[in-house]
C-alpha positions, 0 to 999 in steps of 0.5 A, a space after each residue: 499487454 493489450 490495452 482497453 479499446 480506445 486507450 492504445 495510445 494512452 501512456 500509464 505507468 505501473 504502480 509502484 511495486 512497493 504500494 502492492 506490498 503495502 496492499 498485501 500486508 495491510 489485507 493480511 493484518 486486516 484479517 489477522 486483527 479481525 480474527 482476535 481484536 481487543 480494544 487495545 487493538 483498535 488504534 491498530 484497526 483505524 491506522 490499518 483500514 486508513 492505510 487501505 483506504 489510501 492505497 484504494 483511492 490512489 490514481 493508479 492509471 493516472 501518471 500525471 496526478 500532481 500529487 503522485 508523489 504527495 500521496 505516495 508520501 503519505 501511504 509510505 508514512 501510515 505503513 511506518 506507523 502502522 509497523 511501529 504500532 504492531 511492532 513489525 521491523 519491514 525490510 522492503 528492498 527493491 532490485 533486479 531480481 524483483 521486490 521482497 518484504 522480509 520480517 
């Protein structure tokens, strides 16, 4: 992988693979919501565009931001809520063949 001039030297590590899977299914929910909101569904809406905004701000390239695992807490905690409140059972595991997010 080629790193931006500069940056040769700079260690990063990769996001957590979980925070993409998070991504994906809030921007998937995001358009499903959208296409067929009621009110009964704005508490769904404002968790869901919290938990988006959330992963846009954390520090990808940034592996020593002191509140890393704070923040990734955090995200962990909104996408929870977020299932619980669309009625989502997420069964995200993580193993040497890669990552799954199954319902």
């Amino acid at each position: 992988m080629m790193k931006p001039r500069g940056l040769e030297n700079e260690k990063t590590s990769p996001p957590p693979p979980q925070i993409g899977c998070y991504q994906g299914f809030a921007f998937a929910w995001r358009c499903l919501l959208h296409s067929c909101a009621t009110e009964k569904d704005s508490k769904k809406m404002k968790v869901l565009e919290s938990l988006i905004g959330m992963i846009q701000k954390f520090p990808y390239d940034d592996p020593t931001y002191d509140k890393l695992h704070e923040d990734l807490d955090r995200i962990r905690g909104k996408f929870k809520q977020l299932c619980s409140l669309l009625n989502v059972q997420p069964d995200f595991k993580i193993s040497a063949e890669g990552s799954g997010l199954a319902f």
